[in-house]
C-alpha positions in Angstrom: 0.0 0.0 0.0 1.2 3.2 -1.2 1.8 6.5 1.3 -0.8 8.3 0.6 -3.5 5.9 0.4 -2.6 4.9 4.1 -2.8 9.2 4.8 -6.3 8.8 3.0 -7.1 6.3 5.5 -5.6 7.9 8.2 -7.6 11.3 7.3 -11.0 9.1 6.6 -10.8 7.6 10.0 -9.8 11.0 12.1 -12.5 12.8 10.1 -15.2 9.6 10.9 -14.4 9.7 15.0 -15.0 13.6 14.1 -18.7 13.6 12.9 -19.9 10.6 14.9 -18.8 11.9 18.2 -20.7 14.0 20.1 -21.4 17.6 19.1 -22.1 17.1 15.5 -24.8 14.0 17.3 -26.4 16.7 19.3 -27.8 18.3 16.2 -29.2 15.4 14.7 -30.7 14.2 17.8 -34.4 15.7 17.0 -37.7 14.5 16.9 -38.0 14.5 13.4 -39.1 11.3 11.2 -36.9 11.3 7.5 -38.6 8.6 5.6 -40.3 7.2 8.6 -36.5 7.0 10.7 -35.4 9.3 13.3 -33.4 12.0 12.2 -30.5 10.7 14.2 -30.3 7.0 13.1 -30.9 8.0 9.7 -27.7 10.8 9.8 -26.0 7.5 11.5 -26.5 5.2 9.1 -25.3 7.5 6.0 -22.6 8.7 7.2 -21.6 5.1 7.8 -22.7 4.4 4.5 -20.7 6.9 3.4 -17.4 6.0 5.1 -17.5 2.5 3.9 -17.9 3.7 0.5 -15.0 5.6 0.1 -13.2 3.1 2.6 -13.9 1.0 -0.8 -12.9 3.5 -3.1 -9.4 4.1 -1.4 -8.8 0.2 -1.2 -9.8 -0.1 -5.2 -7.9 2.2 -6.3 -4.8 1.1 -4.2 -5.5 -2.2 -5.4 -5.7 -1.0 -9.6 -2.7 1.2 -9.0 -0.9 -1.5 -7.5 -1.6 -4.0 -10.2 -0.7 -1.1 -12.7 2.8 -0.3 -12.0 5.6 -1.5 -14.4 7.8 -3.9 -13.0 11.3 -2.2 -13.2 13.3 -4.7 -16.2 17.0 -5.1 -15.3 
C-alpha cells in the first residue's frame, strides 16, 4: 500500500471519529421522522454508508494502482 493511500485512510478515519462523536450528534438528535426513521439514526447510518464507501474506493484504487505499476526490467 502506497503512502498516501494509508494518509487517506488515516484522514478518513480522524474525520469519521469527528462527525460521529458527540457535538455534531447533538444536532441530529431531534424528533423529526426522514422517511419514517429518526433523524438521528438516519444521519448514523449514511454517514456510515458513506465511510465504507469511500473506505472502498481508497482500497480499489490502491488495489488498480498496485496491479498497474511496471515492474522495473534489469
Amino acid at each position: 500500500m502506497k503512502q498516501r493511500y494509508r494518509e487517506y485512510i488515516i484522514i478518513l478515519f480522524v474525520i469519521s471519529l469527528m462527525i460521529l462523536n458527540y457535538p455534531l450528534l447533538s444536532i441530529f438528535d431531534r424528533p423529526v421522522l426522514l422517511f419514517g426513521i429518526p433523524l438521528l439514526y438516519f444521519y448514523i447510518f449514511a454517514v456510515w454508508f458513506v465511510i465504507i464507501a469511500l473506505l472502498a474506493l481508497i482500497s480499489e484504487t490502491d488495489q488498480h494502482d498496485a496491479q498497474g505499476d511496471p515492474k522495473p526490467g534489469p
